[in-house]
FIDREN-421745 format. One line per 4 residues: number of its first residue (from 0); for each residue x, y, z of N, C-alpha, C, CB. Coordinates in pm, whole numbers, plus 50000, padded with zeros to 5 digits. Glycine has a CB too. Example, Ala and Ser with C-alpha at 12.3 -4.5 7.8 and 13.67 -1.06 7.14 Angstrom:
% FIDREN-421745
0> 51319/49431/50780/51230/49550/50780/51320/49670/50780/51131/49553/50905  51285/49775/50708/51367/49894/50714/51290/50003/50787/51408/49940/50572
//
This chain:
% FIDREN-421745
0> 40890/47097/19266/40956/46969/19258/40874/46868/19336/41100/46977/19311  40770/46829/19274/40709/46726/19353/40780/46605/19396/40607/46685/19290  40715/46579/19509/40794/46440/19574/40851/46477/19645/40880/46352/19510  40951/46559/19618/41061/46590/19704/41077/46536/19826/41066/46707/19724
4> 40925/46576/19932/40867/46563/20064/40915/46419/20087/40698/46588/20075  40892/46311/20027/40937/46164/20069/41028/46167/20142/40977/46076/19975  41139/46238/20098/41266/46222/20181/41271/46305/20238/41381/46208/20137  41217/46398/20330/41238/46463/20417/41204/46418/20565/41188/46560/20378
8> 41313/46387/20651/41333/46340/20746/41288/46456/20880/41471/46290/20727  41133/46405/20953/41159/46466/21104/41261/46564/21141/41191/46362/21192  41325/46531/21192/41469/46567/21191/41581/46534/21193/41491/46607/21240  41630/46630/21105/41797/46546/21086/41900/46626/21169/41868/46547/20901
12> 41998/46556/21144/42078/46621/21210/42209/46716/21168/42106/46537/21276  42255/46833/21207/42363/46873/21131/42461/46864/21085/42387/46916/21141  42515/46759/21116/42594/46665/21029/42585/46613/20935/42617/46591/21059  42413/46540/20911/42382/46475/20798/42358/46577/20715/42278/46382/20808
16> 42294/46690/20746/42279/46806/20687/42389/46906/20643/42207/46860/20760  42500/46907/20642/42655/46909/20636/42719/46814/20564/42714/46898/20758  42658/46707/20538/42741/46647/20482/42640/46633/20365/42806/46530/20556  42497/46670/20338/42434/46636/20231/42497/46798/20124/42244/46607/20275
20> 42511/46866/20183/42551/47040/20110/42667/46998/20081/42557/47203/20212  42767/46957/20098/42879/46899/20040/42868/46776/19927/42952/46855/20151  42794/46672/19956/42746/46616/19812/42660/46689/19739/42680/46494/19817  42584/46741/19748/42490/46840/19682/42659/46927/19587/42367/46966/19842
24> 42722/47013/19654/42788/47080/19575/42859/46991/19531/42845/47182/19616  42935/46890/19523/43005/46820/19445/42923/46762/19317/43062/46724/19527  42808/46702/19370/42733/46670/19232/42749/46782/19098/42567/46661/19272  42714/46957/19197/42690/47060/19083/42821/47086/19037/42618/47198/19126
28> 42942/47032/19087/43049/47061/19028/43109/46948/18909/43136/47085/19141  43098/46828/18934/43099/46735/18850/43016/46686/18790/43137/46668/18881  42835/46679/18860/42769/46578/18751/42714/46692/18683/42650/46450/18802  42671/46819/18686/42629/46934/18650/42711/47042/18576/42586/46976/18751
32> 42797/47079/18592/42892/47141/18543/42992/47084/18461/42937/47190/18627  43094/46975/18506/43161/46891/18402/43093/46803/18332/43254/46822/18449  43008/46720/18372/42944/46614/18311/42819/46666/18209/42894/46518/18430  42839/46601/18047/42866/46568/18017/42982/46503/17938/42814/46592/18030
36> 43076/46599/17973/43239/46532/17901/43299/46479/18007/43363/46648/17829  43340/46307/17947/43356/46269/18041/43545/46289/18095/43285/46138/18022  43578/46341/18005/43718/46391/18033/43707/46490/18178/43777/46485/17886  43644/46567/18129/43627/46657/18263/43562/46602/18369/43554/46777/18242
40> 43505/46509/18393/43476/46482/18534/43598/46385/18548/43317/46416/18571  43660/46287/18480/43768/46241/18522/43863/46368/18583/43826/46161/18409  43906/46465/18544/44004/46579/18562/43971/46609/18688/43997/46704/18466  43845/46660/18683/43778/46727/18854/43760/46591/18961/43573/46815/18833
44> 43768/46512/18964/43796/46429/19029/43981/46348/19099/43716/46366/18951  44056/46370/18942/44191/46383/18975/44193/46537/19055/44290/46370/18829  44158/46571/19030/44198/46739/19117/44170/46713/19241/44101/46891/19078  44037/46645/19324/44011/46613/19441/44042/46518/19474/43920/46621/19470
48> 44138/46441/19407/44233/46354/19511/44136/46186/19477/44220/46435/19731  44066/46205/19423/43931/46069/19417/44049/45955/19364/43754/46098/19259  43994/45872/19393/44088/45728/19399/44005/45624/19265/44071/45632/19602  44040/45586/19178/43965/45522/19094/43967/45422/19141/43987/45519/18976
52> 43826/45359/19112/43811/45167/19173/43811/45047/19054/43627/45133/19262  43847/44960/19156/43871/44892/19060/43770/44883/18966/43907/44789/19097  43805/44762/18816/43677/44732/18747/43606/44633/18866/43703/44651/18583  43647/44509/18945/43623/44465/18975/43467/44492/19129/43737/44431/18952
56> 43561/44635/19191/43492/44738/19246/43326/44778/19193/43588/44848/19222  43393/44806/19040/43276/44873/18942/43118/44787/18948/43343/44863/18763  43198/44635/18922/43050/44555/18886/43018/44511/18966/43031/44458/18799  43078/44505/19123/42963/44497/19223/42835/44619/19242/43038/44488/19357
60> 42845/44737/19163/42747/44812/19173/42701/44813/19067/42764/44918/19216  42738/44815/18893/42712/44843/18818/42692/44741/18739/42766/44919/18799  42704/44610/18756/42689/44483/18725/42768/44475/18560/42517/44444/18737  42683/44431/18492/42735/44470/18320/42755/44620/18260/42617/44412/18214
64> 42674/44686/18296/42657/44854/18265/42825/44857/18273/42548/44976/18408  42835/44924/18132/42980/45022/18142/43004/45175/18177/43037/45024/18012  43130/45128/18284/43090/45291/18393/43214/45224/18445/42909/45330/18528  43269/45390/18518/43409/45384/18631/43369/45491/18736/43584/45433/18553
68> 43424/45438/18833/43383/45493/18951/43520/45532/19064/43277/45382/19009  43479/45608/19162/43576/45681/19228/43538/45693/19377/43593/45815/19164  43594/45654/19484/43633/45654/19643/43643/45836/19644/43819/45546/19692  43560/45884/19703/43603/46050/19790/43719/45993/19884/43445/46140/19916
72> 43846/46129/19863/43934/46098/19960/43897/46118/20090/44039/46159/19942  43828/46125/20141/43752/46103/20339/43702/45977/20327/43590/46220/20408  43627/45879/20183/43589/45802/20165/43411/45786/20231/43696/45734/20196  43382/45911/20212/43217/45920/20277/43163/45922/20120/43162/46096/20397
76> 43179/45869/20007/43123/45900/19892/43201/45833/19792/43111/46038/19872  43113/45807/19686/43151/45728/19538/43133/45870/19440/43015/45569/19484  43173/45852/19343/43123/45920/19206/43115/45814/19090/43229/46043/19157  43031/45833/19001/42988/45718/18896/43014/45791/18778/42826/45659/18900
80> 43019/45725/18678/43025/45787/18546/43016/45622/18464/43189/45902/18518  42884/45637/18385/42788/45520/18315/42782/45594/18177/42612/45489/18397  42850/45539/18150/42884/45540/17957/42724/45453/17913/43089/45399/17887  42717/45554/17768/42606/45479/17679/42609/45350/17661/42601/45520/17552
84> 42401/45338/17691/42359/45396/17551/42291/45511/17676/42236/45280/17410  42315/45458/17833/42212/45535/17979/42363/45605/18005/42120/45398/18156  42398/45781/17955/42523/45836/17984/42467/45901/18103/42598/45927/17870  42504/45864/18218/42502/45919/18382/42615/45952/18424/42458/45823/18489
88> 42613/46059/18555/42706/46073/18648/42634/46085/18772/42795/46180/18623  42685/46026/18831/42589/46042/19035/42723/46040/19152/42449/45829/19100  42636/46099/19211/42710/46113/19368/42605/46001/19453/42700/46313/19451  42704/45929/19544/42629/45834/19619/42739/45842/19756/42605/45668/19530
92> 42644/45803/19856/42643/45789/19987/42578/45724/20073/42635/45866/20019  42646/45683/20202/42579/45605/20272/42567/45710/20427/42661/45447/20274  42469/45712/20512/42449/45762/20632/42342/45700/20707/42432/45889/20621  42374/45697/20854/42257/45674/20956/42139/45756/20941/42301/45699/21094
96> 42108/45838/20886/42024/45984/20870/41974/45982/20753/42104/46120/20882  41836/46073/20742/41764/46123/20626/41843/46253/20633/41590/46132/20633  41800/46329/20511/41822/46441/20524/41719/46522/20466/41934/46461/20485  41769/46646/20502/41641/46783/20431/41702/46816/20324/41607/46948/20521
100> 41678/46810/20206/41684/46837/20084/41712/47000/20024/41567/46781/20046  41741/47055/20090/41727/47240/20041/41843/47198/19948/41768/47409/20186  41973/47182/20003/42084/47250/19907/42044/47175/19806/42251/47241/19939  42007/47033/19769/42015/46966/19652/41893/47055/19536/41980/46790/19690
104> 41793/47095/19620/41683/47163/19594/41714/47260/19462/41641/47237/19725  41790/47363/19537/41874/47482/19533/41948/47489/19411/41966/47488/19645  42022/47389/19397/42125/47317/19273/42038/47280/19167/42213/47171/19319  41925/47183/19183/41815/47146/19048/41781/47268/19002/41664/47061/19083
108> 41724/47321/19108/41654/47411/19032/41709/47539/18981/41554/47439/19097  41839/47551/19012/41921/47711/18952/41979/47593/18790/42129/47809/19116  41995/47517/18846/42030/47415/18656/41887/47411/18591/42093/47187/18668  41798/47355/18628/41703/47348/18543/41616/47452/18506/41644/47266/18576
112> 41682/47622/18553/41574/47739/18513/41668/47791/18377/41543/47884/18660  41801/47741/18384/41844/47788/18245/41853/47716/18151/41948/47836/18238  41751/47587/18131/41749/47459/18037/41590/47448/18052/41850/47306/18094  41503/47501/17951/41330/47489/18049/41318/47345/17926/41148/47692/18027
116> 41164/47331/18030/41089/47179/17971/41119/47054/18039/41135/47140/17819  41211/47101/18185/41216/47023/18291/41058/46981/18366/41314/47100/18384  41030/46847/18381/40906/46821/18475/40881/46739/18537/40813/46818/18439  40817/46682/18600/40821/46619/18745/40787/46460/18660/40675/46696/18889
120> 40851/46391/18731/40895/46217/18681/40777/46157/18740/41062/46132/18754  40695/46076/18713/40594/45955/18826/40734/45897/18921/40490/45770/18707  40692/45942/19053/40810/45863/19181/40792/45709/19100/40736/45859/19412  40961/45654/19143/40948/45496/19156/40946/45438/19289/41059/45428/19089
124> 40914/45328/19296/40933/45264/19442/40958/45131/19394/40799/45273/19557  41021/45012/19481/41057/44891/19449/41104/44828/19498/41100/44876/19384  41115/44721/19540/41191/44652/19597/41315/44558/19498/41096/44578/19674  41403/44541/19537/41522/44451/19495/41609/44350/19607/41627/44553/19437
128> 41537/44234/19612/41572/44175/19749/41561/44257/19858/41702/44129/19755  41615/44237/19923/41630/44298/20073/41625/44466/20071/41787/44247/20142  41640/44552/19930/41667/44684/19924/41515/44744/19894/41786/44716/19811  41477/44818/19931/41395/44873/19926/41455/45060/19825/41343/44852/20087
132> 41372/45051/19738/41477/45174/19614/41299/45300/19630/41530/45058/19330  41376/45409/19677/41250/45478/19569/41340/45665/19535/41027/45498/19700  41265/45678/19388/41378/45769/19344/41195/45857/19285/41550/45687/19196  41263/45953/19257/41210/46103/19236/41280/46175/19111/41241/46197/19375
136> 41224/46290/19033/41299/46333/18947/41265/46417/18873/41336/46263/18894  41289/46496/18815/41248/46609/18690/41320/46542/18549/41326/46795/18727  41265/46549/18448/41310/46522/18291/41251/46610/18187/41268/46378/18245  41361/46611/18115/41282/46691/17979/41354/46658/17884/41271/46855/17972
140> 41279/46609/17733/41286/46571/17640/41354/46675/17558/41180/46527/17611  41502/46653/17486/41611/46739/17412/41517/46700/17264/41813/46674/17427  41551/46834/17158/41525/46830/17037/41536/46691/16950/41602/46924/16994  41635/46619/17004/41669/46466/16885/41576/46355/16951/41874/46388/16885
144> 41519/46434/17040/41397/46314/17089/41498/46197/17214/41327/46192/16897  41606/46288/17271/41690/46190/17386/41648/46210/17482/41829/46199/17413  41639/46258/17624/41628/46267/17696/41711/46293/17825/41582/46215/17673  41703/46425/17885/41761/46422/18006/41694/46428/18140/41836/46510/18002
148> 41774/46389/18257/41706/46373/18363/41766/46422/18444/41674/46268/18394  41686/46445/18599/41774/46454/18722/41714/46395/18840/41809/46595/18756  41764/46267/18879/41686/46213/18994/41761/46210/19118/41637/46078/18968  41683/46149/19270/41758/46114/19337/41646/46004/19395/41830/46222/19415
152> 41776/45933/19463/41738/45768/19498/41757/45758/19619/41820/45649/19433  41669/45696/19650/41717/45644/19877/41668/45509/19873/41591/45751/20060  41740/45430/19909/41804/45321/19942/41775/45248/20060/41916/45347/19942  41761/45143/20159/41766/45140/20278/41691/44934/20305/41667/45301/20339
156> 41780/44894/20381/41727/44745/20368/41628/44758/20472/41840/44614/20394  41553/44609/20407/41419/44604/20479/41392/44500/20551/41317/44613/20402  41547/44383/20509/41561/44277/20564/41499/44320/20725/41717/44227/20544  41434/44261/20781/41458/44269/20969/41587/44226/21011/41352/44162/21066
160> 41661/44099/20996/41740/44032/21065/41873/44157/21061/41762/43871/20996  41900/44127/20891/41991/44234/20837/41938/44375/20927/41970/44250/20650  41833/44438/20936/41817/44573/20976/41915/44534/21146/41613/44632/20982  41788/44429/21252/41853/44412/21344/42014/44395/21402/41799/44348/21356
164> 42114/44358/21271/42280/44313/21305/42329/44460/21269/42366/44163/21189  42251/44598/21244/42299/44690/21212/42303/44745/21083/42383/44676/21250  42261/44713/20991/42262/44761/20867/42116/44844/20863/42282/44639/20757  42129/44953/20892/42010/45063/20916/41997/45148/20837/42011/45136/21024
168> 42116/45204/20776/42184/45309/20729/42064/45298/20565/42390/45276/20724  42117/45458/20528/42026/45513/20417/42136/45532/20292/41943/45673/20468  42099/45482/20208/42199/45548/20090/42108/45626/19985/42291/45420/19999  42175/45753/19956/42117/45842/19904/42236/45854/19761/42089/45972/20017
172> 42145/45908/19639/42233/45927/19488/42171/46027/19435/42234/45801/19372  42239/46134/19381/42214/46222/19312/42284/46197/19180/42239/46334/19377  42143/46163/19064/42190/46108/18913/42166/46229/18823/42095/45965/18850  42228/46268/18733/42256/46369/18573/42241/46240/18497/42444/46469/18534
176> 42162/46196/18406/42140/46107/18313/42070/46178/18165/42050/46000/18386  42203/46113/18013/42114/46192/17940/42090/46026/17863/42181/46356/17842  41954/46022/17853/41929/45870/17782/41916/45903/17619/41763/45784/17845  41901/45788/17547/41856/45778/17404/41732/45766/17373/41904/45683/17344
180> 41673/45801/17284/41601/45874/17256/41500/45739/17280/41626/45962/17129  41355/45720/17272/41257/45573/17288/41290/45509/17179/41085/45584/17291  41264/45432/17129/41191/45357/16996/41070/45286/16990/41267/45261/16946
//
């Protein structure tokens, strides 16, 4: 899994590392296991208590993109679900901390050894105002010429002023995306 290394933090701490194995398994339970039907990740999400947000909620993250989203009941986490023509589900979070990547590791790669023609994405990097984005990923091209993926994204402002009033923090997303095919 190339790249990976980007996000691997010095050291983290066991908390952040505790709390990344808990999104890690929630992703494999909803964006991996239920998702693609989106009935079933709605269900497994009513089962864990997840709080739906508003639409209004929705398009401060998702702008026009059609998608509904969900509050973790501790509220340390979102879940997404992005309807076609880009059908995604992600786990997202915010923390003071990097983290070490094993469990998410662990999860790609026990999904992607029973689906082969998975392969390593060119990293993105970018800026978006003040956000600084760079994501990583494996994809492999399905028979109808669509495409599936599995990335993850880290997040983190670069503003100074903004960094200096406290906004330090890292947001990390683990995305299941199956796209349409090029033209």
């Amino acid at each position: 899994m190339l790249g990976f290394s980007i996000f691997l933090a010095a050291g983290t701490s066991a908390i952040a590392d505790e709390r990344l194995a808990r999104m890690a398994a929630l992703y494999e339970d909803v964006c991996l296991k239920a998702f693609p039907d989106d009935k079933a990740v709605v269900d497994a999400l009513t089962a864990l208590g997840a709080k739906e947000l508003s639409q209004a909620e929705v398009k401060v993250t998702m702008n026009d993109d059609p998608a509904r989203g969900w509050s973790l009941p501790d509220g340390n986490g979102t879940v997404w679900l992005e309807f076609p023509p880009f059908h995604s589900c992600s786990v997202r979070w915010n923390s003071p901390d990097d983290y070490d990547l094993k469990p998410y590791r662990a999860i790609a790669a026990k999904y992607q050894a029973k689906r082969p023609g998975f392969s390593p994405m060119q990293p993105m990097e970018m800026d978006r105002g003040d956000i600084h984005i760079m994501a990583i990923g494996e994809a492999r091209q399905l028979p109808d010429k669509s495409a599936e993926s599995m990335f993850i994204f880290r997040q983190h402002i670069t503003n100074l002023q903004r960094r200096g009033a406290g906004e330090t923090g890292v947001s990390l997303r683990f995305v299941h995306q199956f796209a349409p095919p090029e033209k």
